[in-house]
N, C-alpha and C positions, 0 to 999 in steps of 0.2 A: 504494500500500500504506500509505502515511504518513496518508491521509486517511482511510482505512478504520480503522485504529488510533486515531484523533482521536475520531472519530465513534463507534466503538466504546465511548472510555474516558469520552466526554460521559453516551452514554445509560446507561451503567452507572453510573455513579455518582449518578447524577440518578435512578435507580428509585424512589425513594422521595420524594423530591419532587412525580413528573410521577403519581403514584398516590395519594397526601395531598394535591395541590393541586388533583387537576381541577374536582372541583365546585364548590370557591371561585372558584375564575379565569372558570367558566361562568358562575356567578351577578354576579362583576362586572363578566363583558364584556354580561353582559345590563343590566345598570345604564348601561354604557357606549351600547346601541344604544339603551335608551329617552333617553337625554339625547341621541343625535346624532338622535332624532327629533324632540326637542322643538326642538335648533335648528336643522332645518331648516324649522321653522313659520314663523322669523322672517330675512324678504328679508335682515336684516344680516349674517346666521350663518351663509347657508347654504353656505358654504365649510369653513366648520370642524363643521361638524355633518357635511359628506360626507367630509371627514379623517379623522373620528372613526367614522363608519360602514364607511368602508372596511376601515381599522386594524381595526377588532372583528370583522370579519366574518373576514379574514384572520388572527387573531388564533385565533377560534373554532374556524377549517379546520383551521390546523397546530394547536393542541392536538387538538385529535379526532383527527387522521392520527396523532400521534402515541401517543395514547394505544392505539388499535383495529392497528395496527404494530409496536408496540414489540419484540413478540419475534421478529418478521419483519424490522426492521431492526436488531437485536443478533445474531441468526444470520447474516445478508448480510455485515456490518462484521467477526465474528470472525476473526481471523487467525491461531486459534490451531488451525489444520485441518492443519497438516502432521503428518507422523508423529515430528516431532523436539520438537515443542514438545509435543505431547499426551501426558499422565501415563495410564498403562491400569496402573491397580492389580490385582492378583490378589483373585482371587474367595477370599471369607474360607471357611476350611475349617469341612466339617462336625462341630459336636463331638457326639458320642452320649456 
């Protein structure tokens, strides 16, 4: 339950981050795959050019998952589903 609340309180307050930032972070893990292609051109680099392809590619996966998830992984994590914690206001009256 402790980790479902952790996980909860990350991606909620990070909303606004993981939704302002995706297309920047795309565009520089793309910068990121073109320079791990350029040094896997050359026999010296090409350990840290698959370092770097890796990392971006995995990088690329969990922002997507998370961004195309998010509110499938904010309703799963909610903890706030018992009937003691949950506020149920009354329906505002009709004024004529």
């Amino acid at each position: 339950m402790q980790i479902k609340q952790t996980v909860y309180l990350f991606f909620y307050h990070l909303r606004a981050f993981f939704e302002l930032t995706f297309k920047p972070l795309l565009g520089l893990l793309t910068v990121g795959l073109a320079t791990s292609t350029l040094l896997l051109l050359s026999p010296h680099t090409q350990v840290a050019g698959s370092l770097i392809l890796v990392g971006c590619i995995a990088t690329m996966l969990w922002i997507t998952l998370v961004r195309y998830y998010y509110a499938a992984i904010l309703k799963w994590t909610d903890t706030r589903k018992d009937a003691n914690s949950v506020i149920n206001f009354p329906h505002k009256p009709k004024q004529e």
